[in-house]
LUMDREN-903911 format. One record per atom (N, C-alpha, C, CB): x, y, z. Coordinates in steps of 0.2 Angstrom, whole numbers, plus 2048, in hexadecimal, padded with zeros to 3 digits. Glycine has a CB too. Example, Ala and Ser with C-alpha at 12.3 -4.5 7.8 and 13.67 -1.06 7.14 Angstrom:
% LUMDREN-903911
8427E4827;83E7EA827;8427F0827;8397EA82D;8407F5823;8447FB824;840800827;8467FD81D;
//
This chain:
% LUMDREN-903911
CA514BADF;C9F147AE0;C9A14BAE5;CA1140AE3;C9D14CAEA;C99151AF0;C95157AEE;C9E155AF6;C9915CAE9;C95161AE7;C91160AE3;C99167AE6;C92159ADD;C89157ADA;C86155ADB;C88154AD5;C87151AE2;C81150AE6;C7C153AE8;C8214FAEA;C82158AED;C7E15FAF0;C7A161AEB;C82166AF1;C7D164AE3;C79168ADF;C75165ADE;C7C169AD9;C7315DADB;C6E159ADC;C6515AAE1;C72154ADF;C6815DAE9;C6515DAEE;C63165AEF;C6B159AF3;C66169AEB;C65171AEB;C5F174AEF;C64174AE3;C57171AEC;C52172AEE;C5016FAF6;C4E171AE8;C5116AAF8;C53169AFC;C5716EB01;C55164AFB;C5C170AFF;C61174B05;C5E17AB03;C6B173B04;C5C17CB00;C5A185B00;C52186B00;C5D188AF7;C4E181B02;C4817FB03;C45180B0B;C47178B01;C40183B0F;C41183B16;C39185B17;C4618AB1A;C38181B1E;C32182B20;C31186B27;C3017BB22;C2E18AB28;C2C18DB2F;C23190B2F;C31193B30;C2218FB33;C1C191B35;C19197B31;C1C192B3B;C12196B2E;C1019DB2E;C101A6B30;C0D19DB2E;C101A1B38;C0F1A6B3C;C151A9B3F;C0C1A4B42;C1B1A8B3A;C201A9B3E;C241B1B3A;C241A0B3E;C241B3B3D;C261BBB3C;C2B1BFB3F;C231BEB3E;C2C1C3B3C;C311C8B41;C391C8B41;C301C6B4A;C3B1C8B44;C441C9B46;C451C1B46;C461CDB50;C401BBB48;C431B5B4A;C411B4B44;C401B0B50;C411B4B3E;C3B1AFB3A;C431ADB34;C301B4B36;C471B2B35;C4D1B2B30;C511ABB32;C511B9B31;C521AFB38;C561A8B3D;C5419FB3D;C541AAB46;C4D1A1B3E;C4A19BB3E;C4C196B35;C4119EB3E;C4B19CB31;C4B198B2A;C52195B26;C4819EB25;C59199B2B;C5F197B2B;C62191B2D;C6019CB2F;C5D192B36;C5F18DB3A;C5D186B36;C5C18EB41;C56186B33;C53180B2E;C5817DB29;C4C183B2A;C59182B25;C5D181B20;C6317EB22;C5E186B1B;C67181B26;C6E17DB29;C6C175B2B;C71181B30;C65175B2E;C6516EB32;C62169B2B;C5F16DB39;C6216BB25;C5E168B21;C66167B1E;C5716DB1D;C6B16BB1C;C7116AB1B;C75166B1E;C7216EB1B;C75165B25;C7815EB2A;C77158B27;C7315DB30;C6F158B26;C6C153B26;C6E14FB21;C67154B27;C6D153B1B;C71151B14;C7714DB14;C73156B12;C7C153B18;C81151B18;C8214BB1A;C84154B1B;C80149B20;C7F143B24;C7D13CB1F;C7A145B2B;C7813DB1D;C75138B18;C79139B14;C6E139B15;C7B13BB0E;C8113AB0A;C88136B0C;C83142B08;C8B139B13;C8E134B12;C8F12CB15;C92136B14;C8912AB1B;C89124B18;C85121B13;C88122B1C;C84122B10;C84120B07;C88121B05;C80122B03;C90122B07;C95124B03;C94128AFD;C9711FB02;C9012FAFD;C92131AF7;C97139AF8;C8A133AF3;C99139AFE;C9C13DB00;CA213FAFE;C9C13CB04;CA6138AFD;CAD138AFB;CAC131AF3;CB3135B03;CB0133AF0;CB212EAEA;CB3127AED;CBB131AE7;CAF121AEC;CB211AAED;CBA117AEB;CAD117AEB;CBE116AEF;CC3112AEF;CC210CAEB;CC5111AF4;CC2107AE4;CC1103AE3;CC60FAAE6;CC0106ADE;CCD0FDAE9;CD10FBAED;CCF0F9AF3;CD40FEAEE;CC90FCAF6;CC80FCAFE;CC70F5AFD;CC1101B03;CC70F2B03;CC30ECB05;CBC0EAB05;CC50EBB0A;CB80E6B02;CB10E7B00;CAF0E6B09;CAE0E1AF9;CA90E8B0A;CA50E7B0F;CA30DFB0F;C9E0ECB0F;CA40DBB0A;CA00D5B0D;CA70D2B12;C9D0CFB05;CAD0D1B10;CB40CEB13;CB10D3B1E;CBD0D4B0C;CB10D6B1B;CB20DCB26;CA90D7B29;CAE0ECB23;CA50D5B24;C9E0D1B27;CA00CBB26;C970D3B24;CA40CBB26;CA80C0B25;CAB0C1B2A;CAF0BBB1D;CAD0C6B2B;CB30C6B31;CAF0C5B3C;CB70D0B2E;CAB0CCB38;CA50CBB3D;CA00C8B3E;CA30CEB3D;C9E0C3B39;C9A0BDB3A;CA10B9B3F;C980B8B32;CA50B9B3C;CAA0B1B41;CAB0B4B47;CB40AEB3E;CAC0BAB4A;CAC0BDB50;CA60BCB54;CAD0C3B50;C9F0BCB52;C9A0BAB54;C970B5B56;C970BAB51;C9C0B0B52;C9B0AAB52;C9F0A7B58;C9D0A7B4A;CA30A8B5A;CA90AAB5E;CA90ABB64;CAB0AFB5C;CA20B2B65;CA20B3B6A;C9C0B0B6F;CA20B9B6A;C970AEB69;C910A9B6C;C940A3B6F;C8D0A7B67;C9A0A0B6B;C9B098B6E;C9F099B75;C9F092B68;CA209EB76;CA40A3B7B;C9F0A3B81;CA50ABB79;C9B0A4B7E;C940A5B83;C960ADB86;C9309EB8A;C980B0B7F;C9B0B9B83;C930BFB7F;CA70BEB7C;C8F0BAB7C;C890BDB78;C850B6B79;C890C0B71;C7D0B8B76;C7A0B4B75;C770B5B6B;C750B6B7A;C760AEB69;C760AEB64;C720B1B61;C770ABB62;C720B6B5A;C6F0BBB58;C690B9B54;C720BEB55;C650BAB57;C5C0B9B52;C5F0B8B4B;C550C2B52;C5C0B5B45;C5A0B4B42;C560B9B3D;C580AFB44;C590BFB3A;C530C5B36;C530C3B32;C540CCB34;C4C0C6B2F;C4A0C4B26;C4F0C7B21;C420C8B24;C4F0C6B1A;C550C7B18;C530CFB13;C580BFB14;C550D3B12;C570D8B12;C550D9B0A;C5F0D9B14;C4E0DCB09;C490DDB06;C4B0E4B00;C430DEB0C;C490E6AFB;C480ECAF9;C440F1AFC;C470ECAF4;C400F0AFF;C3C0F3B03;C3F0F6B0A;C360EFB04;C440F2B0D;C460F4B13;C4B0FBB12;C490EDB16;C4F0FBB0A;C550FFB09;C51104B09;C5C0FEB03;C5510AB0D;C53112B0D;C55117B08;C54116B13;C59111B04;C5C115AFE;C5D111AF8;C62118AFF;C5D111AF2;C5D10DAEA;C67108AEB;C5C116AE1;C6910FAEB;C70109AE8;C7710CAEF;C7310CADD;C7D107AED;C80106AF2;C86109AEE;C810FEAF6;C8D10AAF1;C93109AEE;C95102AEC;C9810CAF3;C98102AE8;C990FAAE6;C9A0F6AEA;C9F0FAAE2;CA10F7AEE;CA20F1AF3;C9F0F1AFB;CAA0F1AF3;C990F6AFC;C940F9AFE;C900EFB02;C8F0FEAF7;C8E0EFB08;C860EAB06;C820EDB0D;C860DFB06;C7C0EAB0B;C780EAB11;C740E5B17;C730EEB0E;C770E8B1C;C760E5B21;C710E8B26;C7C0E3B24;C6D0E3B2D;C690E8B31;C700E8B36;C5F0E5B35;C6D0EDB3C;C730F0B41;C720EAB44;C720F7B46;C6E0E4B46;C6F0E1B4A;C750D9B4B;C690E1B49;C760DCB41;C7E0D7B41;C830DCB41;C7F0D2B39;C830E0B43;C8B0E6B44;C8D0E6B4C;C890F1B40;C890E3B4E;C8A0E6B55;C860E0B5B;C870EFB56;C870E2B61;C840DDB66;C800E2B6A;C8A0D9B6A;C790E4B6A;C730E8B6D;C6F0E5B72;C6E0EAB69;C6F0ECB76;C6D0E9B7C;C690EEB7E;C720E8B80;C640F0B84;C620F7B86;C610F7B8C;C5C0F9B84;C620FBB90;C620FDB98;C5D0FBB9C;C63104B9A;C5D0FEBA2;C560FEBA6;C56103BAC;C550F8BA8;C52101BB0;C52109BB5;C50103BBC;C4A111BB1;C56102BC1;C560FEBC7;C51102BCA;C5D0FEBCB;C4F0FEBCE;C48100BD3;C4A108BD8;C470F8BDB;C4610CBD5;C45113BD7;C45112BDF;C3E117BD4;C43111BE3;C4310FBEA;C4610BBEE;C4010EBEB;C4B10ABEA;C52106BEC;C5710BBED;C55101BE6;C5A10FBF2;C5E113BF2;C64112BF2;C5D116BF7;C6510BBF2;C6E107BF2;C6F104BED;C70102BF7;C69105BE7;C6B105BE0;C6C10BBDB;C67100BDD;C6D10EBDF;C6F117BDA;C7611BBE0;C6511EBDB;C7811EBDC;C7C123BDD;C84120BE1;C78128BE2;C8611BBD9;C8E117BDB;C92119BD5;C8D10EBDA;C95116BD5;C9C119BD1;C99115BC9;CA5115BD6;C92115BC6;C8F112BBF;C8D116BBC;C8A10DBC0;C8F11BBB8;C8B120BB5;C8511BBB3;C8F125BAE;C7D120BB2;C7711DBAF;C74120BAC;C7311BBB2;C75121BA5;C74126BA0;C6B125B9E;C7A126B98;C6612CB9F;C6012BB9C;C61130B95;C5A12CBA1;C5A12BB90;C5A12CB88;C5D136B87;C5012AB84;C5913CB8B;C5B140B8D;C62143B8C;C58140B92;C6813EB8F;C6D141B92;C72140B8C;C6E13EB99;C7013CB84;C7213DB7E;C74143B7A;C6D13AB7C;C77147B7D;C7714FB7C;C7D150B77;C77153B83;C8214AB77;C8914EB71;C8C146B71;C92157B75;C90147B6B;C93141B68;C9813CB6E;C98144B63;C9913EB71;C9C13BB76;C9913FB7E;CA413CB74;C98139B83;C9513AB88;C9A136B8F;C8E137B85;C9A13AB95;C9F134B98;C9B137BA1;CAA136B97;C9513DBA0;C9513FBA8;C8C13DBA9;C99149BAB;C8A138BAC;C8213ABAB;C8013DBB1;C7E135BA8;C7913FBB1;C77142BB7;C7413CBBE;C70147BB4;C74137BBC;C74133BC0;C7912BBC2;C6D132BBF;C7B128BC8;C7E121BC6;C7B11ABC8;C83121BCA;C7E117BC7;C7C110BCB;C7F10DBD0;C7C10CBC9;C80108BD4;C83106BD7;C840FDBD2;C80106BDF;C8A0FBBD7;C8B0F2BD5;C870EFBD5;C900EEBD8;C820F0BDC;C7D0ECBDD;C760ECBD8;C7A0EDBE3;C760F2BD6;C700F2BD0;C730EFBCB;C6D0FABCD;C7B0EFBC7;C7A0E9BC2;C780E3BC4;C800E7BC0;C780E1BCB;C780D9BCC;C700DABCB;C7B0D5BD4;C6D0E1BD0;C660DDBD1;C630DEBCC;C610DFBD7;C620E3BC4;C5F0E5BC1;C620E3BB7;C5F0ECBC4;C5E0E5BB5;C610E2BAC;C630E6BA9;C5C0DFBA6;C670EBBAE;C6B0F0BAC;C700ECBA6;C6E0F4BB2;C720EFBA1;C7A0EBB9C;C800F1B9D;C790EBB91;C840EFBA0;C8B0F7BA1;C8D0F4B99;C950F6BAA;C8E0FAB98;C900FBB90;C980FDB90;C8A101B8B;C9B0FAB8D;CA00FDB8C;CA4105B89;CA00F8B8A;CA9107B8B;CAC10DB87;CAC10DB80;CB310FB8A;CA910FB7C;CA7112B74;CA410EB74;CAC113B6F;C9E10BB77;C95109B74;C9210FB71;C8F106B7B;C8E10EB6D;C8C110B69;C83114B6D;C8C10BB64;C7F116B70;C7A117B74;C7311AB6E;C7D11BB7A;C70119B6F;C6711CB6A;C6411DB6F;C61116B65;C61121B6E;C57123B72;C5511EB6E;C5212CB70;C4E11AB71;C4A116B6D;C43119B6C;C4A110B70;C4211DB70;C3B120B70;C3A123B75;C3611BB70;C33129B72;C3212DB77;C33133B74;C3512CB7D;C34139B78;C36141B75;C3C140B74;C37149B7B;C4313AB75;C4813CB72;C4C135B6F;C4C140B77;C47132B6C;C4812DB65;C4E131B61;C4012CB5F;C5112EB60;C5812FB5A;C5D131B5E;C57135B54;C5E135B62;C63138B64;C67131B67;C6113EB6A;C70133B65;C7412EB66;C78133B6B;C7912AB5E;C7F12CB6A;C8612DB6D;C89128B6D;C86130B74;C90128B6F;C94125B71;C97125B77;C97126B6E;C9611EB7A;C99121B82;CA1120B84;C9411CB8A;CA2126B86;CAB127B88;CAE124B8F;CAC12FB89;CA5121B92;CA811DB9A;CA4116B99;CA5122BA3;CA6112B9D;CA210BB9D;C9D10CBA2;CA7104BA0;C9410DBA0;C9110EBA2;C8C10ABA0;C91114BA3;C8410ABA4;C7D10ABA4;C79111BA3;C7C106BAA;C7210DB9E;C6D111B9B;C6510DB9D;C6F112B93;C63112B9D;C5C111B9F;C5910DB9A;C57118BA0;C52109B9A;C50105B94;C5010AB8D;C49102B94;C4D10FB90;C4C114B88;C53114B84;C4A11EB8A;C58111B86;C5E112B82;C6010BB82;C65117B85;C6210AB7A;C65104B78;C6C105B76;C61100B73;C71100B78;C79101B77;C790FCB72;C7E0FFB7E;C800FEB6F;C830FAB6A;C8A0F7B6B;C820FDB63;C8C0F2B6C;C950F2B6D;C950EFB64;C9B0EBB76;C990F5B5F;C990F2B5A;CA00EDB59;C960F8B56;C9D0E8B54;CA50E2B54;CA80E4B51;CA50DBB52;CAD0E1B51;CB60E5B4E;CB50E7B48;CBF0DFB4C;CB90EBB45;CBA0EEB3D;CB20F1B3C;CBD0E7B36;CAF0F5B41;CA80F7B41;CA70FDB43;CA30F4B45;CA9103B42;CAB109B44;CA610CB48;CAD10CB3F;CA610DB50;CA0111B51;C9F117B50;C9E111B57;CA411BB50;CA0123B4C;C9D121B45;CA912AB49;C9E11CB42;C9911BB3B;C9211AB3E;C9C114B36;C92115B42;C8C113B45;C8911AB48;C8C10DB4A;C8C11FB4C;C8A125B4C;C88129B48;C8C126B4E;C8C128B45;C8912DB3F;C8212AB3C;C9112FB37;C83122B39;C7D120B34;C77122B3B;C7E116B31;C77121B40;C71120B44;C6C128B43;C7411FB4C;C7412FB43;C71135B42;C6D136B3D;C74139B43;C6F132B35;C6E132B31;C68132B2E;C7012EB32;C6712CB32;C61128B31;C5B12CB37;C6211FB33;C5B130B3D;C57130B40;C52130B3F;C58132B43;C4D135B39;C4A137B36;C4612FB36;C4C13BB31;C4812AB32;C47122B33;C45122B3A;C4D11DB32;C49121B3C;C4911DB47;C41120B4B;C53121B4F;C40128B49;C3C12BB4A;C35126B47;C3D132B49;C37124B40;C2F123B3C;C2E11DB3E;C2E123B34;C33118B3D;C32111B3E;C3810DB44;C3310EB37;C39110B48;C3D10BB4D;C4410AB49;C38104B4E;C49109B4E;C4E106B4F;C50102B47;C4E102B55;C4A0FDB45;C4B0F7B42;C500F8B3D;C440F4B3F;C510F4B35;C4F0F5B30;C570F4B2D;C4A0FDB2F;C580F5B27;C5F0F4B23;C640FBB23;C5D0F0B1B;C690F8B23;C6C101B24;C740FEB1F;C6F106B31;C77104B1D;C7D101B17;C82100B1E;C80107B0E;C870FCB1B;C8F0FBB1E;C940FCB19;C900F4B20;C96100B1B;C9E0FFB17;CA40FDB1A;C9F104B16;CAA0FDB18;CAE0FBB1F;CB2101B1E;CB40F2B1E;
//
């Protein structure tokens, strides 16, 4: 299934853009480095659309793992451990970035897989709300799949005085905008993020390396049109 895809995609992976002006010793490199990242990319898109591997017709369908995570939702609001989830419009043809699913495949937006939140940045001129034992990651410091040391902290008192959210260990983290929109991670410490980053704690049977991966996925998306929109689930 993978290599008729690829074959499918050929002109795509063996296709490359560089500048006219671009010449010399670098210009090979350059055309290499393109094609490899055009290959990623591929790769990345293909598998969440599951065309990577053969579907299991045994698995468990995706609608049973979003019953499951609706009643946890449901669960955690009367808890009063969340607030209840807006109300989206319902999941258009226009919204999918792609024609068709794996069978037991559906589509949901990110905003029912998980509980989002985004950071913020305690008052600069507060000296006794920085430099505690709170990592405080900015959209920048998104650099590899897993993240646990940032260049700056917080203290206890900026959670209280500020709308900082401490995210939990294996949240899911986005750039929202700016020079570095798209770029993720996963965090490996229970930490805070500036607003430019939104966290996800995703709910049970919700894999966040999937969500990491769909997010890299898609970045191309997040750059055009924001965060929004419908993305597939599988379980």
């Amino acid at each position: 299934m993978m290599l008729n895809t690829l074959t499918e995609h050929l002109e795509l992976l063996t296709t490359t853009h560089t500048p006219r002006s671009a010449s010399g010793r670098g210009s090979g490199n350059k055309l290499e480095l393109t094609g490899i990242k055009k290959l990623r990319e591929l790769i990345l898109e293909l598998a969440v659309r599951g065309k990577l591997v053969p579907q299991n017709p045994e698995d468990e369908p995706a609608s049973k793992l979003l019953e499951r995570i609706e009643a946890e939702k449901a669960e955690l609001v009367t808890e009063k451990k969340i607030k209840k989830p807006k109300k989206l419009a319902v999941i258009s043809n226009d919204d999918q970035p792609f024609e068709s699913l794996p069978k037991q495949w559906e589509w949901v937006r990110l905003n029912d897989l998980g509980e989002w939140g985004a950071g913020a940045t305690p008052r600069r001129g507060s000296s006794e709300l920085y430099g505690g034992d709170i990592p405080w990651f900015k959209s920048g410091e998104l650099s590899s799949d897993y993240i646990s040391k940032s260049e700056e902290t917080v203290t206890e008192l900026a959670l209280k005085q500020s709308s900082l959210r401490y995210n939990n260990i294996g949240d899911v983290l986005v750039a929202m905008y700016g020079a570095t929109i798209g770029k993720t991670a996963i965090l490996d410490v229970r930490a805070t993020t500036n607003q430019a980053v939104c966290a996800c704690t995703p709910f049970t049977g919700f894999l966040n390396t999937y969500l990491l991966l769909l997010l890299k996925a898609f970045k191309g998306r997040l750059i055009g049109m924001g965060s929004g929109g419908a993305q597939p689930k599988t379980t």
